[in-house]
N, C-alpha and C positions, 0 to 999 in steps of 0.2 A: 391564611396564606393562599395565595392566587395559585390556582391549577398550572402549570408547567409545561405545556401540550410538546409534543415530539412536532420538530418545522418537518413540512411536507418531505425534504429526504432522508431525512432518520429514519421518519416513518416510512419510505419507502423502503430501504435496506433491511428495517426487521420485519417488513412484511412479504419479504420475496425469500427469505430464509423459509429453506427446507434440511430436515435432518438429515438428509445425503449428501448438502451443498449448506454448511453455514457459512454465516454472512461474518466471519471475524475476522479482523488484521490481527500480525503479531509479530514480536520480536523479536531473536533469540540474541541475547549477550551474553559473553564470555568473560569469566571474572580472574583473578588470580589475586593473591596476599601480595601485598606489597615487599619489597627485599628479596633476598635469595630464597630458590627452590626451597621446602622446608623448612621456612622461618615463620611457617603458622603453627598456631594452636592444634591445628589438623582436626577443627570443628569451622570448617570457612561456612559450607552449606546449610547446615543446622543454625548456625549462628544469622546467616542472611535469611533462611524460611522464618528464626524466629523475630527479626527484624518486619520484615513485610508483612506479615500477621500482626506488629504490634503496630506498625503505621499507617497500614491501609485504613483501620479504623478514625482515623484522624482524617483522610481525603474525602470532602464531601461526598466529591464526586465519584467514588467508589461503595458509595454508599446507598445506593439509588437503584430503584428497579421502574421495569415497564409495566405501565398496568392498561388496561384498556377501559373507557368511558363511554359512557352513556352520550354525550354531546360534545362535539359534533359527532354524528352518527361515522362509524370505521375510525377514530381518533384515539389516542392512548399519550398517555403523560405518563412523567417521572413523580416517583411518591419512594418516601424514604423508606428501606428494608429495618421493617421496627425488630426483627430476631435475626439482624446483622452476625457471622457469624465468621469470624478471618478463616476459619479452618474449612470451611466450605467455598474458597476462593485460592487459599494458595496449598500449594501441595509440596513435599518433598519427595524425590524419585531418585531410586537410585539404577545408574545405568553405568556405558561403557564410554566413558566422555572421549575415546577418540573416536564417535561414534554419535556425536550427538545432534548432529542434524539426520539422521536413522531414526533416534531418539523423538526429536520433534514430530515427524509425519504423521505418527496414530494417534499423538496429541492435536493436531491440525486438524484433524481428521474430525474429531468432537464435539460435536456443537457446546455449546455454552448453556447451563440450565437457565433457562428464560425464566424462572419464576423468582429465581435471584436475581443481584445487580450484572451485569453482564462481564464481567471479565474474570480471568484468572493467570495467576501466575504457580510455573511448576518450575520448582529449582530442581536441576539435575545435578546431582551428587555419582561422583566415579572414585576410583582407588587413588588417586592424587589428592593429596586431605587440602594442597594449597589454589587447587582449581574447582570451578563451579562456573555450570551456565544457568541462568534466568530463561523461560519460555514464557513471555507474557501474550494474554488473548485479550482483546476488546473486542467486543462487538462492533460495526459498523454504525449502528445507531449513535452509540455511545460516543463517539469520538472516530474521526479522522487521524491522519496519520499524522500532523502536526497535533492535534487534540491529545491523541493517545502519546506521543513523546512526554506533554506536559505531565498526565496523568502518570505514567513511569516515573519521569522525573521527581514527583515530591516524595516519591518513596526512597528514594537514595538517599545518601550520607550528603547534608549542606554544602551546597559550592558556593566558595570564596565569590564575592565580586558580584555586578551585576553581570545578570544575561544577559547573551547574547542574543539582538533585534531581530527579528524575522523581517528580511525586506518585503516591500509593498508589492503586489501585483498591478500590473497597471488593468484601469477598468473599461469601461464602454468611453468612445469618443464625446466628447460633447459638443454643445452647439446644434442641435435639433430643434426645430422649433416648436418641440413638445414641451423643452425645458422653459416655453412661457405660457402654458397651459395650466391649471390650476393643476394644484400634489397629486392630489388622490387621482382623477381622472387623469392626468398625464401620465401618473404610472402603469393604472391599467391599459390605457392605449397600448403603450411601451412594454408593456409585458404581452398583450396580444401579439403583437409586431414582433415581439422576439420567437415568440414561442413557432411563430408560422415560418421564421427566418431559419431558426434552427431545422426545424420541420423538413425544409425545402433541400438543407446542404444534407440530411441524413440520405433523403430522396439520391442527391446525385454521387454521393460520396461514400455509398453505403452498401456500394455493390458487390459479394465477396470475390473476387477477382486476383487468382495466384494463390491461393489459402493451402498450404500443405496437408495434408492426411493428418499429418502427425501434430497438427495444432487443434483437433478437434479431440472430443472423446464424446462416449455414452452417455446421452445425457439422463437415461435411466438408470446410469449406473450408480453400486454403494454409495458412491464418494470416499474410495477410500485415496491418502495423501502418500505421496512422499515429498523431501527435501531436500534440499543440499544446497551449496554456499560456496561463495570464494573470495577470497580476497586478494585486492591487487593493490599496484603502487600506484599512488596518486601523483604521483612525479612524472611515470609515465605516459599514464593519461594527460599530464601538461603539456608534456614533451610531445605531443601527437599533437592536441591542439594548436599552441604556436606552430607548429611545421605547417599543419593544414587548415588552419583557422577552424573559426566556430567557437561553442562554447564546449564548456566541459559537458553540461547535459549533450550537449548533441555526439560527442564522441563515445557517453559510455552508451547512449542509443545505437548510435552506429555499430557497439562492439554488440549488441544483442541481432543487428542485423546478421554480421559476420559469424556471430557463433551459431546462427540458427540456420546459414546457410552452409557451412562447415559439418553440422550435427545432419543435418537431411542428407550428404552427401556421403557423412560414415556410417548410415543406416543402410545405404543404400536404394534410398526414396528417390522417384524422378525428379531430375534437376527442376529448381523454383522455372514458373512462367509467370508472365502476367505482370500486372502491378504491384503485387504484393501483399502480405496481412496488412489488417488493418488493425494499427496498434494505439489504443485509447491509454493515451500521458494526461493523467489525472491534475489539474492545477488547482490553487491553493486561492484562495478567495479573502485568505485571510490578511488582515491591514495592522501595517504600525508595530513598535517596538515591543508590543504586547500581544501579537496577533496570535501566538499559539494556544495562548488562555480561552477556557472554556470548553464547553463540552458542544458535540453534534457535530455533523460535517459545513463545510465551507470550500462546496469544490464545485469548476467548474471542469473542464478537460479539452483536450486539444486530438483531431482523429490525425494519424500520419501514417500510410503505406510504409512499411518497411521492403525497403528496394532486394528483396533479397534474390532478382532475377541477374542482377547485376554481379559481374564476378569478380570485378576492380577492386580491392578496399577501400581505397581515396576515392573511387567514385562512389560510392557508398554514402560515405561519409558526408561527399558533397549533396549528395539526394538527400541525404537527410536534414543536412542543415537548410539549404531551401524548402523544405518542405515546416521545419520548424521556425524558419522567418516569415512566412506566408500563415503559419495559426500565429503570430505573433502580432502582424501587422494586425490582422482582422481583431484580435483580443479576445480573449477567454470566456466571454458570453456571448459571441458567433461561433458558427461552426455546426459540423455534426457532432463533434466532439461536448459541444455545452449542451447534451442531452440529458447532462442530470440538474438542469435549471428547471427541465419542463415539469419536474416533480414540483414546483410550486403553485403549477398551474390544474395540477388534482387535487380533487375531493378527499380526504381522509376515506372517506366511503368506497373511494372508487381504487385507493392504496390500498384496501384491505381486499379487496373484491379481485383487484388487476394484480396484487401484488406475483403470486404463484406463474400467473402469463408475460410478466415483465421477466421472471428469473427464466422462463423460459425462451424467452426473445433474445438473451443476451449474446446469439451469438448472429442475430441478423444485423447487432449496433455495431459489434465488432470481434477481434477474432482472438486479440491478446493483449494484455494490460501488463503496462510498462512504468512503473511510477518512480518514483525520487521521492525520498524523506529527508530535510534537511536539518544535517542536526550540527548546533551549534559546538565553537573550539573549547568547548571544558572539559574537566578531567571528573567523571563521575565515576562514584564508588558507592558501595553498599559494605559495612560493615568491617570498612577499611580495606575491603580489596575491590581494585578499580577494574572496569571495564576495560577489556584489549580490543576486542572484535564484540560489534554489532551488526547481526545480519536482519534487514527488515523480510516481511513474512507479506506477503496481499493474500486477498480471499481470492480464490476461484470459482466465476460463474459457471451454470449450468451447461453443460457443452464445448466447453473449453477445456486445453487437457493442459496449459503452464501458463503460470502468471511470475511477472518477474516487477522484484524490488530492488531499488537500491540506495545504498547514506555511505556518506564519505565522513570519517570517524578520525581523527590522529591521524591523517595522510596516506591512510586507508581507504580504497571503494572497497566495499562490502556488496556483493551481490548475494539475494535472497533468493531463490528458487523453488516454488511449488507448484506439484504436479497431478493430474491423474494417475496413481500408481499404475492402475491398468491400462491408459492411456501411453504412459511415458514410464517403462521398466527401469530405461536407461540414463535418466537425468543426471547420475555424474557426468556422462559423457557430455552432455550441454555445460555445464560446467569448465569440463578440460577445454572444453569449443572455443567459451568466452576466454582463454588466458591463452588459445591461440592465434585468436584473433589479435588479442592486444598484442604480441608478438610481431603478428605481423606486418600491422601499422606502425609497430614505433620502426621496425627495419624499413618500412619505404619513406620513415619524413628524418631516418638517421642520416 
């Protein structure tokens, strides 16, 4: 069987992993029995740990560890876990389930044993025998945020029907007169050309310029996590949209500008100046009605100041949406933003070597990381109790003190939130921020 190599940013992400700062995404979904309050068995949690324990062993792709080789020199592949072992991937825990994004953070907080397959799932068990959340961890390597959906996904109870398509990303323009250059040397040109292109906009675009106190942290520090989550109406995030155009990304981007200029103001931090953070929107590379399959990332990303100097909402909103038709025009492998293309353009040698200075860099690319997981309209269950609330989870780089997720689930947004606990005591308050925000745009396009 041919060797498996990790592509250059797999390998970068589990080589910039430090046990203060791992490199994981992660989930957390909220389960309940189907029918009335008490019409479980009141074994939901037990019955879903012994469920994922018996089907994780069936996902290949859960089945697999990093190993590192001899050739190419700093390079490491996927080789199957021959003493595979479900009870050393998923755990049951029991906690205080109104309470379970509390729950989550010292889970966040822990890195993944590297010498296993990378991921794990903790079911959290509370006194409600008909509720249960799931806290699922991937590594970075292992899977992207579409990646790691699929891999959740086969663990669940069969859904009806086919899935649902991941639409295409549009790619680089064509028509260069590279594309009548011979394959092989036309690519490499074209990857030289890009990597310098990127290079250039990180240069102008890359300045920290307006960056709040309170978006930074220790980057010596623990790493220890917290959480927290919210969810809103997706009706009214429509109902903003039509009033003030744009898309739905660009509004709940907007409500993170709002709530993080809302949250500095009830800390009482000096009012935003400047241009703004610089907030890295991760995009998805991935193509066709089968695009979530497979394992490894597939991303490129878009850089966009968040206007948080501006004190208008609707002007807000409108900086952002120019700001996201401008990384749109140019496409998702320009930019300072497609700086995780240039990981194709290293050495395995030099990912293994750079890796620890690149996680230490992360806060000269940018200041805070804003992603979207898009998950299709089915009804997913595990063990006959269906998922209500799905909150996505991002990893937090070195020096950065909150990274923010979100998926719109059953006409639900769901916002993810993770923090520096040292950095950010207060992150419910970011939370209350974001649902006053939404508040306050839907009263100015009412």
């Amino acid at each position: 069987m041919a060797t498996e190599h990790l592509s250059p940013l797999d390998l970068a992400f589990w080589r910039m992993e430090s046990a203060d700062h791992p490199m994981h995404l992660g989930a957390l979904a909220v389960f309940r029995t189907a029918g009335h309050p008490g019409s479980g068995d009141g074994h939901a949690a037990e019955r879903a740990a012994a469920l994922l324990a018996a089907r994780c062993a069936a996902v290949p792709g859960l089945r697999r560890r990093i190993r590192d080789v001899l050739l190419p020199l700093g390079a490491a592949a996927w080789s199957p876990d021959p003493g595979f072992d479900p009870a050393r991937h998923v755990f049951l825990v029991r906690t205080d389930l109104t309470r379970v994004h509390e729950a989550a953070g010292p889970l966040m907080a822990r890195p993944l044993d590297r010498e296993l397959p990378p991921w794990e799932a903790h079911v959290l068990a509370g006194p409600d025998p008909d509720t249960f959340a799931v806290l699922f961890k991937f590594h970075h390597a292992l899977a992207d945020g579409l990646g790691a959906l699929a891999l959740a996904a086969a663990l669940f109870d069969e859904v009806p029907g086919p899935r649902a398509p991941v639409r295409p990303v549009p790619g680089q323009r064509a028509g260069s007169v590279l594309s009548r250059l011979p394959g092989a040397f036309a690519a490499r040109v074209q990857g030289v050309g890009q990597a310098l292109e990127i290079g250039a906009a990180m240069a102008r675009g890359g300045l920290p310029l307006g960056v709040p106190a309170a978006l930074t942290a220790d980057p010596t520090g623990a790493g220890t996590r917290t959480v927290a989550g919210l969810a809103l109406d997706l009706d009214e995030v429509n109902l903003i949209r039509k009033g003030a155009g744009g898309t739905v990304n660009d509004v709940l981007i907007a409500l993170v500008a709002g709530a993080l200029r809302r949250w500095l103001a009830e800390r009482g931090d000096p009012e935003p100046l400047g241009a703004g953070p610089r907030a890295l929107i991760p995009v998805s590379r991935r193509r066709g009605p089968r695009g979530a399959e497979g394992a490894g990332n597939r991303l490129s990303g878009y850089l966009l100041r968040l206007p948080l100097a501006e004190p208008d909402a609707l002007r807000r909103l409108d900086h952002v949406r120019a700001g996201m038709d401008r990384n749109k025009d140019a496409g998702p492998a320009r930019g300072a933003g497609a700086v995780a293309l240039l990981a194709d353009h290293v050495h395995p040698l030099g990912h293994r070597l750079g890796g620890p200075l690149v996680a230490q860099a992360a806060r000269l690319l940018y200041d805070i990381l804003v992603t979207s997981v898009p998950l299709p309209g089915l009804t997913f269950s595990l063990g006959g109790s269906r998922v209500h609330e799905v909150y996505p989870l991002a990893p937090l780089a070195r020096g950065q003190s909150l990274a923010v997720a979100v998926s719109t689930y059953k006409g639900t947004v769901h916002y993810g939130l993770v923090a520096d606990a040292a950095a950010v005591p207060d992150l419910a308050a970011l939370a209350g921020a974001l649902r006053a925000e939404l508040d306050a745009l839907v009263r100015e396009v009412s």
